[in-house]
Structure formats: C-alpha cells, structure tokens
C-alpha positions in Angstrom: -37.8 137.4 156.6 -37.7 134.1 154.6 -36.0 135.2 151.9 -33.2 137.2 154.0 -32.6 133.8 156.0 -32.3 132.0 152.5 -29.7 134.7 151.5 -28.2 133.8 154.8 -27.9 130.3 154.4 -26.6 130.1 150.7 -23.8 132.7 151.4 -22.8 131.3 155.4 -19.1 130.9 154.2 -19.4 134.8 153.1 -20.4 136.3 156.0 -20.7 135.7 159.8 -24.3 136.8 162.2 -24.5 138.8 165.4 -27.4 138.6 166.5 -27.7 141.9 169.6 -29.9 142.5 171.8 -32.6 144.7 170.9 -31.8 147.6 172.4 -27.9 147.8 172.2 -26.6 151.2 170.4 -23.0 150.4 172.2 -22.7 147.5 170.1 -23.6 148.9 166.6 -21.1 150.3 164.6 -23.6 152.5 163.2 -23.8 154.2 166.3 -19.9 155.4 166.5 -20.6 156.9 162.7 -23.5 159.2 164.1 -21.8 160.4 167.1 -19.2 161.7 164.4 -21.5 162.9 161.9 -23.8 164.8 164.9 -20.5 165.7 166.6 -19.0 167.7 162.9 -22.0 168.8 161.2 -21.6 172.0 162.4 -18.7 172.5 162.2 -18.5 174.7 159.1 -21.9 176.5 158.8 -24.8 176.2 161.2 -27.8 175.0 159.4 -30.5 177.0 159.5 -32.7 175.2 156.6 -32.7 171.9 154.9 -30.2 172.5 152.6 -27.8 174.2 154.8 -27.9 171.0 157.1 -28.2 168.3 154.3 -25.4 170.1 152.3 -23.1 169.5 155.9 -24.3 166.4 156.2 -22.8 165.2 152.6 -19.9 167.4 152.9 -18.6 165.3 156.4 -19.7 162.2 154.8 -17.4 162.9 151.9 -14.3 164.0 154.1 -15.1 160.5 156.1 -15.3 158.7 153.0 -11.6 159.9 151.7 -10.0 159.0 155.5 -10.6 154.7 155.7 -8.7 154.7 159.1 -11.3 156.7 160.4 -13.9 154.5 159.9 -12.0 151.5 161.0 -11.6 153.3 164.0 -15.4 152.7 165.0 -14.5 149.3 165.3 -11.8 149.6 167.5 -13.9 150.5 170.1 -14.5 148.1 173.3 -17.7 146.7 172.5 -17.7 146.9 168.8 -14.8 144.9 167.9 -16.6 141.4 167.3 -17.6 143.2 164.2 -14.0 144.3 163.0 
C-alpha cells in the first residue's frame, strides 16, 4: 500500500483519486464493460467448454476494442461520469 500511495503522490499532477464506497458497482466503469461483455458473449456460439466461451470472450473484446465510442459510452452514464 506504501508504495502505491508513493506512486500517488510523485505523479498527483498526472492523475486524479476517487476514492468509492466499498460496495458501489454503479459507480465503476468496470461494471458497464461486463454488462456488455455478459450481455454479447453469446451472441455467436453458445459455449459449451472453455474454449468455446474464452474464444467469445476475446472475440467481443476485439470488436470493442476497434469501436472507442463504445467504450466512452460507459462513461456517459449518470453515475459514472466523474470518471470521464
């Protein structure tokens, strides 16, 4: 924890800290990228092993990865956008 806090201090003009509450999944961004990713993983073949599922998994990831608007949408939501 020391040395995080350290990081945190020498680079304060880099970045900004939000601190949440410790149970708050409406306020990580995080969450708005697994509601997609559990929402579309099925989409194009039902896993039924492993590979299947970790194959659809990489595949979305991709197609998110190619579409930056997308993923700036997650922080236009309500309670996400002290993040944006």
């Amino acid at each position: 924890a020391m040395t995080v806090q350290k990081w945190l201090e020498s680079n304060r003009d880099l970045i900004t800290v939000a601190y949440l509450p410790s149970y708050s999944p409406e306020l990580n961004p995080d969450e708005y990228l697994h509601s997609d990713l559990k929402a579309n993983v099925h989409r194009r073949k039902r896993p039924r092993d492993m590979e299947t599922l970790e194959g659809n998994v990489r595949s979305h990831l991709k197609r998110i990865s190619r579409k930056p608007q997308r993923v700036r949408a997650y922080f236009g939501a309500k309670h996400i956008k002290y993040a944006a």
